[in-house]
C-alpha positions in Angstrom: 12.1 -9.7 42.1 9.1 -8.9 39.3 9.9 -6.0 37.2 7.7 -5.1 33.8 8.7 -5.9 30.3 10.8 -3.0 29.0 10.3 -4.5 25.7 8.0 -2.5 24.3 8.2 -3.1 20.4 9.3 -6.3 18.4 11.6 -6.4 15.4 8.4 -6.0 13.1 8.5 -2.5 14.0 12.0 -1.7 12.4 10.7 -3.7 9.2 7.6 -1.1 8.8 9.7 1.5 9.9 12.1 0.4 7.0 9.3 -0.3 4.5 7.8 3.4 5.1 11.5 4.6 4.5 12.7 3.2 1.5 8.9 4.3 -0.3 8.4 7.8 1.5 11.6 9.3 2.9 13.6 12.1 1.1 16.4 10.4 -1.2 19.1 12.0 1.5 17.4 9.7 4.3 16.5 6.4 1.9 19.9 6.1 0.6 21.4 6.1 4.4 19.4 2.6 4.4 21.0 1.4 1.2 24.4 0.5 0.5 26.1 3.1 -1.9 25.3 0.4 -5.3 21.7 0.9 -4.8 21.3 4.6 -4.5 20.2 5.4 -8.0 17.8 2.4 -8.5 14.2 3.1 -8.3 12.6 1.1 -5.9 9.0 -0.6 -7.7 8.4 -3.0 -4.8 8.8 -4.0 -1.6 7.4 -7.6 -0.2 7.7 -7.8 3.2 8.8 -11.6 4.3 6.8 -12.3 1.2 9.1 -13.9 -0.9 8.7 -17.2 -0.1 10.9 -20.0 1.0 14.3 -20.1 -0.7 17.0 -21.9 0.2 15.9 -22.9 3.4 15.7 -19.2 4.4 13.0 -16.3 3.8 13.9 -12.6 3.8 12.9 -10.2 6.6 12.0 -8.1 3.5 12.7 -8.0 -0.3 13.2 -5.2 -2.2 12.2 -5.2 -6.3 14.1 -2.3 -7.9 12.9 -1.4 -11.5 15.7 -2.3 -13.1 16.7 -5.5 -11.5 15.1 -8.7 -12.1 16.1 -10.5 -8.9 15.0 -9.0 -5.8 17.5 -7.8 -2.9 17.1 -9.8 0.1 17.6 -7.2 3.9 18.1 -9.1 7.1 16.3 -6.9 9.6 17.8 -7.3 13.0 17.6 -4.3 16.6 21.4 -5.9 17.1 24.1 -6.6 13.4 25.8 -9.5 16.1 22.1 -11.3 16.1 23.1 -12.4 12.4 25.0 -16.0 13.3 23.4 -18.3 10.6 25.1 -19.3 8.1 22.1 -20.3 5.4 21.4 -17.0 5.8 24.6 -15.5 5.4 25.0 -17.5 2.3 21.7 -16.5 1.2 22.4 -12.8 1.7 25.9 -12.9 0.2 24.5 -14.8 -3.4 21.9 -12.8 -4.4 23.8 -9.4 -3.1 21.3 -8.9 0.0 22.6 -6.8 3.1 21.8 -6.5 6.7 19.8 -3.4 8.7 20.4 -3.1 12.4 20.9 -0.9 15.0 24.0 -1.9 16.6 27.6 -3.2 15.2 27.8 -6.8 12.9 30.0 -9.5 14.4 33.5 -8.9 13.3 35.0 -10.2 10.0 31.0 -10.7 8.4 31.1 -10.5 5.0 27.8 -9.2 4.5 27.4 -5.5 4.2 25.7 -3.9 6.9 23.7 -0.6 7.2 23.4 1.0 10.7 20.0 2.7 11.3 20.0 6.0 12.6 18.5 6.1 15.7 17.5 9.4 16.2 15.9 9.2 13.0 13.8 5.8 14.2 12.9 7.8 17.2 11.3 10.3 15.3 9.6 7.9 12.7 7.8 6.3 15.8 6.9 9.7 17.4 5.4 11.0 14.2 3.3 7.5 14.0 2.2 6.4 17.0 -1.1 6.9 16.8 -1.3 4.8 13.6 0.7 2.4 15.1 -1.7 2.0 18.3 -4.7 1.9 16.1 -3.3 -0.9 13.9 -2.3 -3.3 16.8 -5.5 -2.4 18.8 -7.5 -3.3 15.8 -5.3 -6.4 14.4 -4.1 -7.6 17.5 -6.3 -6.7 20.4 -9.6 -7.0 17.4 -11.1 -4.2 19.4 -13.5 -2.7 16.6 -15.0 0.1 18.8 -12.3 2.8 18.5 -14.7 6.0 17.1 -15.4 6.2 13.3 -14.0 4.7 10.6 -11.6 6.3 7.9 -13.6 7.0 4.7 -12.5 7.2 0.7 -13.6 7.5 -2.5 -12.4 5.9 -5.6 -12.7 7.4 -9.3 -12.3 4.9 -11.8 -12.0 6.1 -15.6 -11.3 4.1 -18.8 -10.1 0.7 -18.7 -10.6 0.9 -15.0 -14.2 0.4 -15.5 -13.9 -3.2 -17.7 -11.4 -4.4 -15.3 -13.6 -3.8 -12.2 -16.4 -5.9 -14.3 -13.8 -8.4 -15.0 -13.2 -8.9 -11.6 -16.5 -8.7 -10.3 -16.9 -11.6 -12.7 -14.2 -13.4 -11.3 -14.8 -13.0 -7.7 -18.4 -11.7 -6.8 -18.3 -13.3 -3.5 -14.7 -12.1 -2.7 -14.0 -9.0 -4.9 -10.5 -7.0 -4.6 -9.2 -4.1 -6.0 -5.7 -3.5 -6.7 -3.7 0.1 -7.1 -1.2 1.1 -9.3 2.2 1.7 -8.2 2.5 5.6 -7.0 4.3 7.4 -4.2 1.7 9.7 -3.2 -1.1 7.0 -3.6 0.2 4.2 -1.8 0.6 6.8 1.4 -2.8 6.6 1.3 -3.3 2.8 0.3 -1.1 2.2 3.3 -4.1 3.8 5.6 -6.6 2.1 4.5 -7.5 0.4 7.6 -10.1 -2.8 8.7 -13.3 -1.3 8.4 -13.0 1.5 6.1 -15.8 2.6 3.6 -14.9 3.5 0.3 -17.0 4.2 -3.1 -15.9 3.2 -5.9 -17.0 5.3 -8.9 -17.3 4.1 -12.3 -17.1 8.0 -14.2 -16.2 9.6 -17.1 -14.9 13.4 -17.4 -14.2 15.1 -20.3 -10.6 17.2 -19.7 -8.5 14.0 -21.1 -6.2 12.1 -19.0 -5.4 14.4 -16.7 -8.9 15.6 -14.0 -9.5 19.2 -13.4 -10.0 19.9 -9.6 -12.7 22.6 -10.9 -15.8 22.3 -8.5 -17.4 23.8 -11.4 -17.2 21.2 -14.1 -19.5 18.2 -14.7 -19.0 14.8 -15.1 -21.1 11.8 -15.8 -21.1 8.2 -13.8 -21.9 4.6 -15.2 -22.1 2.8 -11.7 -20.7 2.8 -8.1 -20.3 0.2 -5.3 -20.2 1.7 -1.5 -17.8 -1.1 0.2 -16.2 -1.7 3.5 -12.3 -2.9 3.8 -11.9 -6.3 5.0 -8.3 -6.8 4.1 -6.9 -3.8 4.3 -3.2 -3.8 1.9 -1.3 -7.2 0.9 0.7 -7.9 -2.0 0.5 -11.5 -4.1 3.8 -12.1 -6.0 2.7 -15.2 -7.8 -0.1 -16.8 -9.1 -3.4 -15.5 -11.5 -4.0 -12.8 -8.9 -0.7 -11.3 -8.7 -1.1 -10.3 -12.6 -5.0 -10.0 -13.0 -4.5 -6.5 -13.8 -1.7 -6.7 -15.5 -0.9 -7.3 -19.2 0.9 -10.6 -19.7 3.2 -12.0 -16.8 4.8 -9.3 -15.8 7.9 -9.7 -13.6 7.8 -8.7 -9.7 10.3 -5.2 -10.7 8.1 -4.3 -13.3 4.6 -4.5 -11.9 2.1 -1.8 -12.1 -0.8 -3.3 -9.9 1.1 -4.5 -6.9 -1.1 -3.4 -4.1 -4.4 -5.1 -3.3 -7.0 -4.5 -1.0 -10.3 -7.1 0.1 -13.5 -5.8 0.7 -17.5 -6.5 1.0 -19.8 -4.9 -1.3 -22.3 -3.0 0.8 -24.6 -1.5 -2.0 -24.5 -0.5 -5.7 -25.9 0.5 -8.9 -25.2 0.1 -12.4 -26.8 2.1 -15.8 -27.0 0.8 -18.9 -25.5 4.2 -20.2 -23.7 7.0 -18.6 -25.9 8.9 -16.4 -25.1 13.0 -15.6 -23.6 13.1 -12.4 -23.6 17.3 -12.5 -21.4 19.6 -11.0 -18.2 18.0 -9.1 -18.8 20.6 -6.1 -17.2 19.8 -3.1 -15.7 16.2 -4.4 -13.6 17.8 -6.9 -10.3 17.6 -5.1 -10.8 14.3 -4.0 -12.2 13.6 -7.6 -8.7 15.1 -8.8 -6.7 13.2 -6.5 -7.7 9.5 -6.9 -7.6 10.0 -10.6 -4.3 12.2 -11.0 -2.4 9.7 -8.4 -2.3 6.2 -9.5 -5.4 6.1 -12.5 -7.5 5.4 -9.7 -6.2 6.0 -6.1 -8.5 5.9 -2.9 -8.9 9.3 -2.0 -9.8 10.5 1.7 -13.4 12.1 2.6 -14.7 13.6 5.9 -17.8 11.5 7.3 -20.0 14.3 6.3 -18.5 14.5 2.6 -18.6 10.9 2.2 -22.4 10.8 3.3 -23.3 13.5 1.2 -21.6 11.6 -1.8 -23.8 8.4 -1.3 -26.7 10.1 -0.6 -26.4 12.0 -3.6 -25.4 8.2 -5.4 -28.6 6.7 -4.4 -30.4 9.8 -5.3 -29.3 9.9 -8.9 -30.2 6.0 -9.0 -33.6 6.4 -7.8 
């Protein structure tokens, strides 16, 4: 007898199911994935099986709350009974980790254990599954051809600007960006996909740190770089890179930059001085919104927006 697989989704799902969770749900829902100790920590990072090899074991995922220098290990499993091994027991139990599953643990664990709600998983996937499909036909099938890319702009103000030189310095032939640490940017940092253009602007506005979304006001530009995505979101917890943005070496629970993205410079143009951009017109919001969200926070466009805004780029640098 042949029947199909009825196994439609691997554990991976549960992971980004969990890591979506923990950054984005309403405290009510996040703290039914925590054990009760962990409910008023503020969670500043999440690696996901990126902590390296410890112990002989690695971590499903590892969570960095602000306050905490160690990170908490979670054992992601679809069935508690499917944790048996004892390095990772031991693991779990010294450094205070816990266990996420669907189903019961095995009797007389000593690990704690949080049962995922599964009407709640069920609608997680409903509400995603056309991200989901996307991602895995891109990333796993590498089928490009699925319509048009997403499309984003960048505002960079203030030290932004040196630190995008220093990296262009540092890696011209493989430049990166990375994003602050910000609940409403890194929904958007998280949908960046393979293939995305962005611009990055390079800009100064005069309302102080906050920016106006006032179509009406001006603002002047000292460069801008049109890019497309080739890595689209990854995190580096060690090394030069994990810190270039930051100041000093900063600990994993207390990084600001955490979030990087790879990409290939497509076109650009720098001024030895600030140029006048004009009025913000129809880019205000977005303007508003990568500024006000993370000192820099890709912002989403419509094709036609976007189009209009290099046009306008290359118009100004002519």
């Amino acid at each position: 007898m042949k029947k199909i697989n009825r196994n439609a989704f691997n554990e991976k799902l549960i992971h980004r199911y969990l890591f979506e969770r923990y950054y984005f749900a309403p405290k009510d829902i996040r703290n039914k994935l925590l054990p009760a100790e962990y409910h008023k920590d503020s969670i500043n990072l999440i690696a996901p099986e990126d902590s390296g090899e410890k112990e002989g074991y690695r971590a499903d995922l590892t969570i960095f709350f602000k306050d905490k220098e160690q990170g908490v290990p979670v054992e992601v499993k679809w069935f508690g009974k499917g944790l048996t091994k004892q390095n990772q027991i031991d693991y779990l139990l010294k450094h205070n980790g816990f266990i996420v599953s669907f189903g019961d643990v095995e009797e007389g664990l000593p690990v704690k254990h949080i049962v995922i709600d599964p009407n709640d998983f069920l609608e997680w996937t409903q509400f995603n599954i056309s991200k989901l499909t996307r991602e895995s036909l891109i990333y796993q099938a590498g089928i490009k051809t699925l319509g048009s890319s997403q499309h984003w702009v960048v505002f960079l103000r203030g030290t932004s600007h040196e630190n995008f030189f220093k990296m262009l310095r540092h890696s011209k032939r493989s430049p990166f960006w990375a994003y602050k640490q910000n609940e409403h940017a890194l929904r958007n940092i998280l949908n960046i996909q393979q293939g995305d253009s962005v611009l990055f602007i390079l800009g100064y506005a005069s309302e102080g740190m906050g920016m106006s979304n006032n179509p009406n006001l001006k603002l002047q530009i000292r460069a801008w770089y049109e890019v497309i995505v080739k890595d689209p979101y990854y995190m580096i917890l060690k090394g030069d890179k994990g810190t270039f943005f930051e100041s000093g070496d900063i600990p994993v629970n207390k990084r600001r930059w955490p979030h990087f993205v790879d990409f290939e410079i497509r076109d650009s143009f720098e001024w030895p001085s600030r140029v006048e951009f004009g009025k913000r017109g129809e880019y205000a919001s977005a303007f508003a919104e990568s500024v006000n969200y993370g000192s820099g926070a890709p912002a989403p466009l419509l094709r036609a927006q976007y189009e209009h805004l290099a046009d306008s780029l290359r118009k100004i640098s002519k």
